[in-house]
HTML snippet that shows the backbone in 3Dmol.js (N, CA, C, O; Angstrom):
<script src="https://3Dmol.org/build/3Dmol-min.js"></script>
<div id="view" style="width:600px;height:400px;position:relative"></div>
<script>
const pdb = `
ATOM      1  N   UNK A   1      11.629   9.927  -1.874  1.00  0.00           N
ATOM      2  CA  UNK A   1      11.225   9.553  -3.245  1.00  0.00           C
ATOM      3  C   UNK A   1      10.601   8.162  -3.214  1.00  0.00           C
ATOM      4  O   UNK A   1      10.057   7.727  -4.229  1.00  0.00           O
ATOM      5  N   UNK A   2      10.664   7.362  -1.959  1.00  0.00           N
ATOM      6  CA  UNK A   2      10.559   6.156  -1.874  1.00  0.00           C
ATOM      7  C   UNK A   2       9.072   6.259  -1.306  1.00  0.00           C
ATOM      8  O   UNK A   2       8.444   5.211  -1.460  1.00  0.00           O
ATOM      9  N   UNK A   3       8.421   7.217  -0.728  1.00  0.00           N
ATOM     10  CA  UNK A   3       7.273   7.441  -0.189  1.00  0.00           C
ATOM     11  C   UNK A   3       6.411   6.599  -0.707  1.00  0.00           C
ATOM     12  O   UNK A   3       6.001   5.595  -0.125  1.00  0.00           O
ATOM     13  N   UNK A   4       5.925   7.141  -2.392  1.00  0.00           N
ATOM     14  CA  UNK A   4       5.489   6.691  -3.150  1.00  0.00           C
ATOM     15  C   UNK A   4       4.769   5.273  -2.922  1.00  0.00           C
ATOM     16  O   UNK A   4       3.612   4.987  -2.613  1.00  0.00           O
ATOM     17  N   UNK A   5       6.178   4.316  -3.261  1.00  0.00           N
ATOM     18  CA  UNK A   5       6.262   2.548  -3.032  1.00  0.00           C
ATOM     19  C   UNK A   5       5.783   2.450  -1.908  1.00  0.00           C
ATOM     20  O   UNK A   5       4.871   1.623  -1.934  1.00  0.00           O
ATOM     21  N   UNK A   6       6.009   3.087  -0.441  1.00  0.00           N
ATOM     22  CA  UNK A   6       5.244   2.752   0.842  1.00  0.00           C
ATOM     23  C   UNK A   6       3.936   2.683   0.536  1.00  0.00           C
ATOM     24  O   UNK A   6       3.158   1.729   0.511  1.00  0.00           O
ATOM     25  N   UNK A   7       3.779   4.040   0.263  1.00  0.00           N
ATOM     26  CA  UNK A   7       2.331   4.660   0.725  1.00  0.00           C
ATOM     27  C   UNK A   7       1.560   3.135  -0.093  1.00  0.00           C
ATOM     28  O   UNK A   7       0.828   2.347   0.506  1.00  0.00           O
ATOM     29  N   UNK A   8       1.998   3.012  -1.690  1.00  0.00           N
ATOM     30  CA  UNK A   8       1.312   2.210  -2.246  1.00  0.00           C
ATOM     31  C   UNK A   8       1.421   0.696  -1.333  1.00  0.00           C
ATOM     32  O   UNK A   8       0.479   0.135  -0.773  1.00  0.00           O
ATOM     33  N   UNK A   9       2.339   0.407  -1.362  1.00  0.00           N
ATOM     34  CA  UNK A   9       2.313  -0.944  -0.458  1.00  0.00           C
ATOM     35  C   UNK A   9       1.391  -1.089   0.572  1.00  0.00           C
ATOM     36  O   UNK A   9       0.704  -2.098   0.726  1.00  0.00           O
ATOM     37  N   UNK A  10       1.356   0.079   1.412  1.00  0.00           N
ATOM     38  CA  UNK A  10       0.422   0.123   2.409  1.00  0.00           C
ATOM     39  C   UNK A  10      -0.754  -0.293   1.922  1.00  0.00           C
ATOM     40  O   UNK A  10      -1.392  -1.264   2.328  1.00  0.00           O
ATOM     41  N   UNK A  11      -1.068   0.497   0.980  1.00  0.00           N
ATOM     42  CA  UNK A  11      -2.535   1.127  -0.099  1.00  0.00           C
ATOM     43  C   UNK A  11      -3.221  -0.706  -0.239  1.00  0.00           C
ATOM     44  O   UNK A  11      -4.292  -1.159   0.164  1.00  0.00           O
ATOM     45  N   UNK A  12      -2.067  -1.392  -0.978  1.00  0.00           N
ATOM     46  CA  UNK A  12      -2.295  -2.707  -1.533  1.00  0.00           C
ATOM     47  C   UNK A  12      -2.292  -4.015  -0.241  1.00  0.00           C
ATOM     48  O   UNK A  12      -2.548  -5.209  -0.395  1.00  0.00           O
ATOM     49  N   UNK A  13      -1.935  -3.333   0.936  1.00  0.00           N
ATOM     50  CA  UNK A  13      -1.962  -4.750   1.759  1.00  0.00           C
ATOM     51  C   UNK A  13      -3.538  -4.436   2.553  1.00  0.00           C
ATOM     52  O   UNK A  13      -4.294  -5.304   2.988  1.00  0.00           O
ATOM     53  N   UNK A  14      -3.774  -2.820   2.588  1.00  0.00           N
ATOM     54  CA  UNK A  14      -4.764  -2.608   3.014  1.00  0.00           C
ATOM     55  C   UNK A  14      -6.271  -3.493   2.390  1.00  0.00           C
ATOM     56  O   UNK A  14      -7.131  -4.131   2.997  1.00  0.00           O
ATOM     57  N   UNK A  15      -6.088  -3.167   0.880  1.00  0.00           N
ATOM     58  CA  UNK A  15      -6.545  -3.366   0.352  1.00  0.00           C
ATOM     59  C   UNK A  15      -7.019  -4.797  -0.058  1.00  0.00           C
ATOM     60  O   UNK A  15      -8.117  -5.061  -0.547  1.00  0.00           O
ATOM     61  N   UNK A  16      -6.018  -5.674   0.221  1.00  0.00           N
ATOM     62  CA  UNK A  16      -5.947  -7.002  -0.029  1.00  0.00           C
ATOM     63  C   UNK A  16      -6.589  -7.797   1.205  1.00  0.00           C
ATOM     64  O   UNK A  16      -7.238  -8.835   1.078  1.00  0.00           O
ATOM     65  N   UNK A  17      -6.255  -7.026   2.662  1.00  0.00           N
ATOM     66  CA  UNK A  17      -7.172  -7.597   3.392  1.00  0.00           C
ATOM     67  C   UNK A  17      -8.799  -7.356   3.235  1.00  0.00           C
ATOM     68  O   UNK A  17      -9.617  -8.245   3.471  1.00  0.00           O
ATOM     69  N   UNK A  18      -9.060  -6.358   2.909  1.00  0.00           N
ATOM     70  CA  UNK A  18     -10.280  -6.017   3.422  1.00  0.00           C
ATOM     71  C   UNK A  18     -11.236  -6.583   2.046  1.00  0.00           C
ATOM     72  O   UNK A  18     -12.458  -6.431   2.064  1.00  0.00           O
ATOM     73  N   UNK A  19     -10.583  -7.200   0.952  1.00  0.00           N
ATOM     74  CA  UNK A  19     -10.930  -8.270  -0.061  1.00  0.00           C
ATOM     75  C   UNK A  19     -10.798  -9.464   0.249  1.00  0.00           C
ATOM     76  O   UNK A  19     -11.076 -10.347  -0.563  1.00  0.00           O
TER      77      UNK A  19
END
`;
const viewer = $3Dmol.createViewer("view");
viewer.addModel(pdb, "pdb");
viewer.setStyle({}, {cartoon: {color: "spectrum"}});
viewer.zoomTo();
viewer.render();
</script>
């Protein structure tokens, strides 16, 4: 149920580098 929060965390650090 916690997938979710990973996947997004992932989603957002990914994201934050490549900004």
């Amino acid at each position: 149920m916690r997938l979710w929060t990973l996947g997004t965390s992932i989603f957002l650090r990914l994201w934050g580098t490549y900004v």
